[in-house]
N, C-alpha and C positions, 0 to 999 in steps of 0.2 A: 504494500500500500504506500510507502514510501513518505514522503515530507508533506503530502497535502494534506492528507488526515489529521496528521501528526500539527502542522504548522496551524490551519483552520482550525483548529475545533474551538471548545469552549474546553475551561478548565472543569472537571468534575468535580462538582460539588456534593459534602458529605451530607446536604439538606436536601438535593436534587434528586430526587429516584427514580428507577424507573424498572416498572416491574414486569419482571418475566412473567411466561402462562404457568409454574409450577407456582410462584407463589398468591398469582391472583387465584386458581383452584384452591390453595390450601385457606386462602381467605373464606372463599364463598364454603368450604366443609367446616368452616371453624375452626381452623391448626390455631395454631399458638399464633404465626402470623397474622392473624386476624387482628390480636389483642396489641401486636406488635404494631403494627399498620396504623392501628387508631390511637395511639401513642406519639405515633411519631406526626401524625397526622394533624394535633393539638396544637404542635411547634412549626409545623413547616406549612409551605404549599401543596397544594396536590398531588402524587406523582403524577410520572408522565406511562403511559403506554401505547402502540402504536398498533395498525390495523392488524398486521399477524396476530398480536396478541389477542385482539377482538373475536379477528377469526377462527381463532385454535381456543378460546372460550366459547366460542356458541357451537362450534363443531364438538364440541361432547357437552353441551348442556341437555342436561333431563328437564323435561319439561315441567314441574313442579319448581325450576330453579331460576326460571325466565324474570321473575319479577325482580330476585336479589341480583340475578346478572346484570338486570337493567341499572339498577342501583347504583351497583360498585362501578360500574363501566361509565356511570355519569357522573360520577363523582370524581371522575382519575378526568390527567392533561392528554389530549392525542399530539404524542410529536410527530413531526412530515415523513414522509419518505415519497422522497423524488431522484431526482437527475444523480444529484451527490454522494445522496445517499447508498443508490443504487451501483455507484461505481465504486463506494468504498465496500460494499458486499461484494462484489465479483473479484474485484483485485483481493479481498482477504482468501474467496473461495480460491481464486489460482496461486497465489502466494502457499497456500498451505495444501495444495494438491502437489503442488511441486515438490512437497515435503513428503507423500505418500500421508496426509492426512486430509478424513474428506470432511467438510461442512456443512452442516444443512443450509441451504438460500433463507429457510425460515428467520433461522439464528442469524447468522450475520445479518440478515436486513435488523432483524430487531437490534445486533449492538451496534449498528449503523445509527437507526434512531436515537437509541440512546447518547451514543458520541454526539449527535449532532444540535442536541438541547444540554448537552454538557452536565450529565445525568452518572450517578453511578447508577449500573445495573444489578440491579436486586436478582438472585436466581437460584432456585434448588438444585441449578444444576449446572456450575461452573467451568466443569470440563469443555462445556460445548463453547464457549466466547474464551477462546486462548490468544486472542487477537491483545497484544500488546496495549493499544491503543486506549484501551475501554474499560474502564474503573469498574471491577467487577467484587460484588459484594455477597457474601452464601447467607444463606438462609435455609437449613434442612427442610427437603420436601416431607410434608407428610408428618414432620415431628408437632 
């Protein structure tokens, strides 16, 4: 990805979040980030989360769960994903194919997004954003 990501971005901020789809699920079942989230919530802004995220929560919503998804999803920031964003997801996905490591388009677009509101990424699941670039923060799925 080289100096443009690196040189453009915003600095990530420890108030700015932005949440993967493991931990927006463990919200809507009640995990401990639930408790977490509206804590953190009291002191900062919004987070930010972006259409993948949208779309990979209503692609397994059960439909008794519609009204809370509606909720948590309007209550969060949507960051962009466009032009910029999209080329810093391809450059990471060939950057680390080259490396014999493959990436989902999902993921990188999502720490795309988040790089580009200057956002640490909140996630259960950190292996997948190994992209230098992107202030990545765990949060155990499921616990």
């Amino acid at each position: 990805m080289g100096e443009d990501a690196a040189s453009r971005r915003p600095a990530a901020s420890r108030l700015t979040l932005f949440l993967d789809t493991t931990v927006l699920i463990d919200v809507l079942r009640g995990k401990p980030a639930a408790a977490r989230l509206r804590t953190l919530r009291e002191r900062t802004r919004p987070p930010y989360v972006c259409a993948i995220n949208v779309d990979e929560v209503w692609r397994g919503a059960r439909p008794r769960d519609e009204a809370a998804i509606r909720r948590l999803l309007g209550a969060l920031r949507i960051a962009p994903l466009g032009r910029r964003e999209g080329e810093w997801a391809g450059s990471w996905r060939h950057e680390f194919a080259a490396e014999g490591v493959i990436l989902s388009q999902a993921d990188c677009l999502v720490a795309a997004a988040a790089l580009s509101v200057g956002a640490r990424l909140v996630t259960g699941n950190p292996d997948d954003f190994p992209m230098r670039e992107v202030a990545v923060e765990y949060w155990p799925a499921g616990v």
